[in-house]
Each structure stands twice: as structure tokens, then as C-alpha cells.
C-alpha positions as CSV (number, residue, x, y, z in Angstrom):
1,X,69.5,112.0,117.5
2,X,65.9,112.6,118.2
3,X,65.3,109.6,120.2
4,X,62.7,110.4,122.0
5,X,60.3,111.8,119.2
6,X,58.4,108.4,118.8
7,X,55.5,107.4,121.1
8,X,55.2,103.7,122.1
9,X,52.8,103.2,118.9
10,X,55.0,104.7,116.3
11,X,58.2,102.3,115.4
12,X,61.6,104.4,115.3
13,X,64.5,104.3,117.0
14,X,65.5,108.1,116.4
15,X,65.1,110.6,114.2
16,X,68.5,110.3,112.7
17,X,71.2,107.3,112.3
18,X,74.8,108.5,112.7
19,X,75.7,104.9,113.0
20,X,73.0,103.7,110.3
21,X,71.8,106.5,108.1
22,X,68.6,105.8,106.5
23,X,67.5,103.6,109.0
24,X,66.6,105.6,112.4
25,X,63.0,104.6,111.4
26,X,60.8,103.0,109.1
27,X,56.7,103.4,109.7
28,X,53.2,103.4,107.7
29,X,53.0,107.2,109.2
30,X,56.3,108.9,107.9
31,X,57.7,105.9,105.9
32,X,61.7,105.3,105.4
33,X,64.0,107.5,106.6
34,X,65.7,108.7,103.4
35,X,69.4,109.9,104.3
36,X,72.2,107.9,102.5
37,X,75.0,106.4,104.1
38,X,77.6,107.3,101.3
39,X,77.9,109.1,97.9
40,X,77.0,106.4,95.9
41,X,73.6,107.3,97.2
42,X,73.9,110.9,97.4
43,X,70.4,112.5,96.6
44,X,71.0,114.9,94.0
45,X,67.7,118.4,94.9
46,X,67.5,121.6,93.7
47,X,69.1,124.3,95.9
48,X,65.7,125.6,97.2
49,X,63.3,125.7,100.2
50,X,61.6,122.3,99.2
51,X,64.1,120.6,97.7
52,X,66.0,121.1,101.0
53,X,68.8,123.5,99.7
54,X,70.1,120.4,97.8
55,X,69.2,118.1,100.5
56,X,71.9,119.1,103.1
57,X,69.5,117.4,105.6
58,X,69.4,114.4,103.7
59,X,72.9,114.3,102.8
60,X,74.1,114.9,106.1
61,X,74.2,111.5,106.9
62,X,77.5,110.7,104.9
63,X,79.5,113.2,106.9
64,X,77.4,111.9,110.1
65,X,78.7,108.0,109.7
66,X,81.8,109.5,109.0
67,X,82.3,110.8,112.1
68,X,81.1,107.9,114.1
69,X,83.1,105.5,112.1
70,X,85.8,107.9,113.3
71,X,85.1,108.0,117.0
72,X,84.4,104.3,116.7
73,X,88.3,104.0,115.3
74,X,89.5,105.6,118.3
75,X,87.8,104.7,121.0
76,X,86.4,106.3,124.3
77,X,84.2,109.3,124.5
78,X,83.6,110.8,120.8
79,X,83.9,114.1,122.0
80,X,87.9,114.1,123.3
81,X,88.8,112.9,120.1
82,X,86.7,113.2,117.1
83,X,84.4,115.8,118.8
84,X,87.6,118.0,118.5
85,X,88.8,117.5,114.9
86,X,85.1,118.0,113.8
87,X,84.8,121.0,115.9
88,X,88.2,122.3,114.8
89,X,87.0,121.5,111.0
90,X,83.9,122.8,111.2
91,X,85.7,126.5,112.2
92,X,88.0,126.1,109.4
93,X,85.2,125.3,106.9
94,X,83.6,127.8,104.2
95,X,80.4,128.3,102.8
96,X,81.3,126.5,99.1
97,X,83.4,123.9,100.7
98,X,82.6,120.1,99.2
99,X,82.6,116.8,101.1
100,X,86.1,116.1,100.0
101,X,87.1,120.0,101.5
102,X,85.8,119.2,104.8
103,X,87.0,115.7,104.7
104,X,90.4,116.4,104.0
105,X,90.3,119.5,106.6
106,X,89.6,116.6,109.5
107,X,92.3,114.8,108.6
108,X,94.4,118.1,108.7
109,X,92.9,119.2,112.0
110,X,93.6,115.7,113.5
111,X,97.2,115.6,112.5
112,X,97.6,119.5,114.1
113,X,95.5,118.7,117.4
114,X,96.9,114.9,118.0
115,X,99.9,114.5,116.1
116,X,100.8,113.2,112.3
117,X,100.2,110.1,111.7
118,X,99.2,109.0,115.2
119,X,95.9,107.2,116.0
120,X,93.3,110.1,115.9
121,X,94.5,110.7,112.3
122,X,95.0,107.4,111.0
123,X,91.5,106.9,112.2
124,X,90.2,109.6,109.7
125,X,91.0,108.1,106.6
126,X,89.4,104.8,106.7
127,X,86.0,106.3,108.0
128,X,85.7,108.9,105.3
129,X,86.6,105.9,102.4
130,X,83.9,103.8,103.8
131,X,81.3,106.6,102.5
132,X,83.2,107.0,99.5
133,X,84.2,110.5,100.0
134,X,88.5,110.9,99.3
135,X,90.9,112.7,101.1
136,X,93.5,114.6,99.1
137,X,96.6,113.6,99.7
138,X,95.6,110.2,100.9
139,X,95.8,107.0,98.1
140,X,92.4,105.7,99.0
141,X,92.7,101.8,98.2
142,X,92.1,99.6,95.1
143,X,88.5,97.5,94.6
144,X,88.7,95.0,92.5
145,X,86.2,93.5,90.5
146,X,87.2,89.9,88.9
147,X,84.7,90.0,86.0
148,X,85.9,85.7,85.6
149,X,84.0,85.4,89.4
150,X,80.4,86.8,87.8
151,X,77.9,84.5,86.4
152,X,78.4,84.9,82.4
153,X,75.4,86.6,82.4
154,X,76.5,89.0,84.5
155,X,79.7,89.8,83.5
156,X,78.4,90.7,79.9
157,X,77.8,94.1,81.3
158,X,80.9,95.6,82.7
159,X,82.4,93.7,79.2
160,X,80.1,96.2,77.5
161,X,81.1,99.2,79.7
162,X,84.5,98.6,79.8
163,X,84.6,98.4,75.9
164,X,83.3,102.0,75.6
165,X,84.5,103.7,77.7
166,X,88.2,102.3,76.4
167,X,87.3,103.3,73.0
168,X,86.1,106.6,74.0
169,X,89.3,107.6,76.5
170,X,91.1,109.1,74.0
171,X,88.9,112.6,74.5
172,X,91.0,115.3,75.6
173,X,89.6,117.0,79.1
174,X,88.8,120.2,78.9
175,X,89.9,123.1,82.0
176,X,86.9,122.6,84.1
177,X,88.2,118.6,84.9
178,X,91.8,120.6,86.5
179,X,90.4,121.0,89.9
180,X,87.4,118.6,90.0
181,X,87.4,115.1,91.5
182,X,89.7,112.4,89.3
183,X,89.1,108.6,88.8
184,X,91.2,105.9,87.8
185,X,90.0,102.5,87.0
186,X,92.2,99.9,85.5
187,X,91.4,97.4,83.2
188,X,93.6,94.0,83.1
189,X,92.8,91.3,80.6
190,X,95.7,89.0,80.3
191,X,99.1,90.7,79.4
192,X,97.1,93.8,78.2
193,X,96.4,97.0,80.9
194,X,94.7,99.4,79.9
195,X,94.5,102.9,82.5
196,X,91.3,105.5,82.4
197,X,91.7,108.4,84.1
198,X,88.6,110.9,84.0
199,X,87.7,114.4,86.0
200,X,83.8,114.9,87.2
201,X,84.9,118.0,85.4
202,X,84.9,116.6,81.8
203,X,84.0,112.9,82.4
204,X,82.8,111.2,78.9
205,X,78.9,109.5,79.2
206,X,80.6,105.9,78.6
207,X,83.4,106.5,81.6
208,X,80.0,108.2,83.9
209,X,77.8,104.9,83.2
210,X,81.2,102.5,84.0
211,X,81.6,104.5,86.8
212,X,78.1,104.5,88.2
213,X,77.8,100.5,87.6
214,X,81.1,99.7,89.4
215,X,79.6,102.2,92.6
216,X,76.5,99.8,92.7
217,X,78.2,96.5,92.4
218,X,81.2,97.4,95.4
219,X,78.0,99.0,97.3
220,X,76.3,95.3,97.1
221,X,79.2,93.5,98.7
């Protein structure tokens, strides 16, 4: 979008990346672009005039590489496909609605407009999980992290992480965690497994900083 904005002398490819957010340009004049390409990088503004209304500009680039990985998935022009289900999303979509909302309204709209479980929906899933955003409904699939594959050095830290946030899951959640977003990481050290499951809700600071390391180690690989 915006590709013609930039004279000869100014480098830029566009003004925005759907395919690469954060990366439509990159000059001494208007420096980096700053959207993020998924939640892990989400940039967290006040809801006012210069703080963007909480960024929507900025964040808009999540949603954005969503639907081109989408259109990408199906193939042929974006907008007989995926040009519909974001349409037909964007009509059902309200003024509070999350990321997860709309996301889990595409892959509702693309089961109604194309057919359950056909290729336009099972194309919706796997574009929305790349940007870390989940679907309700829809198992999103297992990382795993083997902790023997770090350098030692390395590996002290998840140790550490892992250690309190197990020693701290035995908080109960309070109501605010019953409709929030819910993580579950597993821990496996030889015959032992230990589950922790936490709400955004009522998340504990030791299961928030295990949480945050493990989103910047799978958004290295």
C-alpha cells in the first residue's frame, strides 16, 4: 500500500507491508517502519490522538499479514476468496471486538461463504497462528522447546522460569481470567509432567515472564 509515496531519492518500497510488516521502508528521513508482524510484538499506546488510539495503525499489520498469508493459502486473486471472508467479517465485527473476535469471525465467515472445512477455511487457521493470534475453537499446535538442545548457558534461564512459575501455579484465578485468553505450557522432565494453565485475566508475574521468554525464543527460529 502506498507505493508510490517515495521519490527516486527516498528508499521505500511502500508505505505499508501486508506481506512484511515493518519493513515497507527503512530511510535516514522517516527511519523504520514500525508495524509488527505478530503479537509478540504488539506495541502496547495509550488510547489517544498521539499515541494512535492504541496504535491501531501500527498494529494493523498483524491482521494485514494475516490476510495475505490467507490469500497466499488459497491462491488466485485475493479478492474472490479472502477479499470476501474479510469483507463479510469486517460487517459482522463490533466496536470492542479483539484480534482473536475478528479472527475467529473469518474463520466462521469462510466456512458460511465456501463451505466447512474446505480450502478457503482451512486456509484461515494457519495464517492467523503464524501472527500468534488463536482461533476459538481451533487447537492451535504445540512448540516445543528442548531445553537439552540450548547451550548450558542458555538453558539456565527457562530452568529458572520454569521453576517459578511451577512453584507459583498453585494460585487460584480469580473471575476476570473466565473469558480472557488461556495458555497452557507443559513441562516434561523425565517421567515427571507437569501442566500450567493461566488466563491473561489473572496470569501470576512468574507464568507472564515464562510466557514472554518462550514468545521471544519461537519468534527467533
Amino acid at each position: 500500500m502506498g507505493a508510490d509515496m517515495w521519490t527516486p531519492g527516498i528508499a521505500g518500497d511502500a508505505l505499508r507491508s501486508m506481506k512484511n510488516p515493518g519493513h515497507a521502508y527503512n530511510n535516514p528521513q522517516f527511519g523504520k517502519a514500525p508495524q509488527p508482524d505478530r503479537m509478540s510484538k504488539f506495541i502496547h499506546l495509550p488510547d489517544t490522538k498521539p499515541g494512535d488510539f492504541a496504535g491501531v495503525h501500527f498494529n494493523s499489520g498483524i491482521p494485514d499479514k494475516a490476510f495475505f498469508l490467507t490469500a497466499s493459502h488459497i491462491g488466485g486473486f485475493a479478492w474472490e476468496a479472502s477479499g470476501s471472508i474479510w469483507y463479510a467479517s469486517l460487517k459482522a465485527t463490533g466496536a470492542h471486538d479483539q484480534f482473536e473476535d475478528f479472527a475467529s469471525t473469518t474463520f466462521q465467515k469462510a466456512g458460511e461463504l465456501f463451505g466447512t472445512g474446505g480450502t478457503e477455511q482451512s486456509a484461515v487457521p494457519p495464517a492467523w497462528q503464524e501472527v500468534e493470534v488463536p482461533i476459538r475453537g481451533v487447537p492451535r499446535p504445540p512448540q516445543v522447546l528442548e531445553t537439552a538442545t540450548l547451550p548450558e548457558d542458555a538453558a539456565a534461564e527457562p530452568a529458572r522460569l520454569v521453576a517459578a512459575a511451577v512453584s507459583m501455579s498453585g494460585q487460584e484465578q480469580d473471575d476476570r481470567a473466565r473469558d480472557a485468553m488461556s495458555y497452557s505450557i507443559t513441562v516434561e522432565d523425565g517421567d515427571r509432567t507437569t501442566a500450567l494453565e493461566q488466563s491473561d485475566g489473572a496470569m501470576t508475574p512468574a507464568y507472564a515472564a515464562l510466557l514472554t521468554w518462550l514468545r521471544k525464543h519461537f519468534a527467533q527460529q
